[in-house]
C-alpha positions, -999 to +999 in steps of 0.1 A: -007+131+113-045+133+100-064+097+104-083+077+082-100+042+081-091+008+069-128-004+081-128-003+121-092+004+119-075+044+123-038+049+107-027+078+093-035+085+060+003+087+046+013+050+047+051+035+040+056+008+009+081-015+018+086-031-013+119-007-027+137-018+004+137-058-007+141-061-044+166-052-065+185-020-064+180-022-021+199+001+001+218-016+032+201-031+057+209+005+079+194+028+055+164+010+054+162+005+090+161+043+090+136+046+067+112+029+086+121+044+120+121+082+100+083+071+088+074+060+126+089+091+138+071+112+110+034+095+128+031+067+097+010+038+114+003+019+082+032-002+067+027-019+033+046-049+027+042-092+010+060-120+010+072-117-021+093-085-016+127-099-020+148-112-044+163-138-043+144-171-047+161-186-007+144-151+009+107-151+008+094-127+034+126-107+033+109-072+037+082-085+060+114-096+084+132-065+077+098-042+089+095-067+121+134-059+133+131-020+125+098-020+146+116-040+176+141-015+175+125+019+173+122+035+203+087+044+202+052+027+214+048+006+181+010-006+197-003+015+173+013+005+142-002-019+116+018-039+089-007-048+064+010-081+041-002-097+010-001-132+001-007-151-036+023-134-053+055-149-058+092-142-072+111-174-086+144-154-084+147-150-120+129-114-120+097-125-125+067-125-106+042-155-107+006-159-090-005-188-065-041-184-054-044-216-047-069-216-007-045-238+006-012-222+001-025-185+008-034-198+044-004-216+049+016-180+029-007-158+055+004-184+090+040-183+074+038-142+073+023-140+110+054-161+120+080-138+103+061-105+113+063-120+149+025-112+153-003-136+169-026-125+140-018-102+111-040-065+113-046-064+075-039-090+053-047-087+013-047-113-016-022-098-038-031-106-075-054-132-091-045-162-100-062-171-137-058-206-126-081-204-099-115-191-097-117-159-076-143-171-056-119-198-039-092-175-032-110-150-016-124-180+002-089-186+017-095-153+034-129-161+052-111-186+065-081-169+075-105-145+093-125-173+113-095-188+124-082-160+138-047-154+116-058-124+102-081-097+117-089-077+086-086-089+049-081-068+014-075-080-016-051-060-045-050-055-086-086-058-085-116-048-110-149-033-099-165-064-105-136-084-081-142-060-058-178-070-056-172-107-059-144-107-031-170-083-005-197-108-017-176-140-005-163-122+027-200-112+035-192-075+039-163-078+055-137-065+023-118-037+040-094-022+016-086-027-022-046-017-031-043-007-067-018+008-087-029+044-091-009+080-095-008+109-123+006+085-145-014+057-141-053+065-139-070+035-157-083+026-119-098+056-109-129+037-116-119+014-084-112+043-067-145+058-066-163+024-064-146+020-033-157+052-022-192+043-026-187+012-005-166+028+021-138+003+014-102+021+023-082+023-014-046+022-010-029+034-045+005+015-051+032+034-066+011+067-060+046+089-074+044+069-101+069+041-093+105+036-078+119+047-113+099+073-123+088+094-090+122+115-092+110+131-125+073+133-114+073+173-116+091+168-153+064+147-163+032+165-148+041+203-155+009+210-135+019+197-103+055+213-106+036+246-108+013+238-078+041+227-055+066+261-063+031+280-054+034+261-022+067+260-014+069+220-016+077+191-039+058+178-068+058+149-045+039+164-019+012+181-039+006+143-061-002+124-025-027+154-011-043+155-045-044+117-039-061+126-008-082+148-024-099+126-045-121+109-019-118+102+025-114+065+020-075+069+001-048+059+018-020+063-004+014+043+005+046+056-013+074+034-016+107+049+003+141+037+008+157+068+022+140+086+052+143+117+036+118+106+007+090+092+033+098+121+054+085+146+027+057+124+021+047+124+051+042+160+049+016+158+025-009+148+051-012+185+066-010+204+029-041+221+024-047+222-015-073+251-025-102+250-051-080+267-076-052+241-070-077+212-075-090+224-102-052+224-120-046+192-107-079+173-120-079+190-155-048+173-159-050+144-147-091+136-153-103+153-181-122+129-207 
């Protein structure tokens, strides 16, 4: 699979979301076992997961475990692989999701996720949404620390505006390596962190890049246009949204959720599909027209 960079670091640039194989609606522990191994297997070294992907209140770090077994038992050399976690969000087991960005518990959330990933220090580690209880300043504080201490070796931070982004670099004195926002065909509103990163050189890792577990089925039905670009190519709509994704500037990394290997199989794929000018142009008149 083609490379990219999370600052020093080279994965390829398809990555695997963890999050559908934790929360509700989860396959078996089997499938999802799969999915991962199918996503090694498919040369995926970057695997997107938190310790609040579960759900049920008594399982914090559910997916985080869940990635650590299926690495232990895939056959392959795994010394290569990087599981990027979050920390700062948080799932009461009622449905909802809460913020803690509190310096003290996201170092004790990040030592806690080292434990469960079975890892002496965590390769990428990101705050995962601010906490309007607590200045940003001291969260991303956490993470300086974090990263003098030695838990983490690399630290992003996620949901964040242009002007967080700059605050959180500021704070970690240059050292901000990725920023993971929600971004795909039908979610654009952070394009503009998208191409701020791209100035910086700061990897961008778009959650839910086909649009979200319960909408990336009917991606083609929604977006006409990149129906018409995948028949051209002989691929799925799929496909064509995660190399347009790729399109859009060398620092995106996008990470599409999966629960059956077949799905991160395909997406996989999208990391060799050559998109011409003609295709582009389709593809951003849709999508980023004023």
């Amino acid at each position: 699979m083609k490379q990219r960079m999370i600052g020093d670091l080279k994965v390829g640039s398809i990555g695997l979301g963890g999050m559908p194989m934790s929360i509700e609606g989860r396959p078996d522990e089997d499938r999802s076992v799969a999915t991962i191994h199918a996503a090694l297997d498919a040369g995926v070294t970057l695997i997107d997961t938190a310790d609040a992907y579960h759900q049920h209140a008594d399982e914090v770090g559910h997916n985080e475990e869940l990635i650590a077994k299926a690495l232990k038992s895939w056959g392959g050399d795994t010394s290569g692989v990087v599981v990027a976690t979050k920390g700062g969000h948080l799932r009461p087991g009622d449905g909802s999701w809460t913020q803690n960005g509190d310096p003290a518990y996201l170092k004790q959330a990040a030592k806690d996720s080292a434990r469960r990933l079975g890892v002496e220090a965590i390769g990428l580690y990101q705050y995962h949404r601010p906490d309007p209880k607590v200045p940003y300043a001291e969260s991303v504080g956490a993470l300086v620390e974090l990263l003098d201490e030695g838990v983490i070796v690399r630290a992003g931070i996620s949901n964040a505006t242009v002007a967080q982004i700059d605050e959180a670099n500021a704070v970690l004195g240059g050292r901000l390596v990725s920023v993971q926002n929600q971004f795909s065909p039908a979610f654009l509103s952070s394009r503009e962190e998208l191409d701020h990163c791209a100035e910086l050189g700061i990897a961008f890792l778009p959650w839910s890049p086909l649009g979200g577990i319960s909408n990336a089925a009917e991606l083609g039905t929604k977006h006409a246009e990149f129906a018409q670009v995948a028949e051209r190519h002989g691929v799925s709509p799929q496909q064509v949204t995660l190399a347009w994704e790729l399109s859009l500037a060398d620092v995106v990394i996008p990470i599409p959720g999966a629960s059956r290997p077949t799905s991160i199989q395909d997406s996989a794929q999208a990391a060799e599909l050559e998109l011409g000018a003609e295709d582009l142009e389709k593809l951003n008149g849709a999508t980023l027209a004023p």
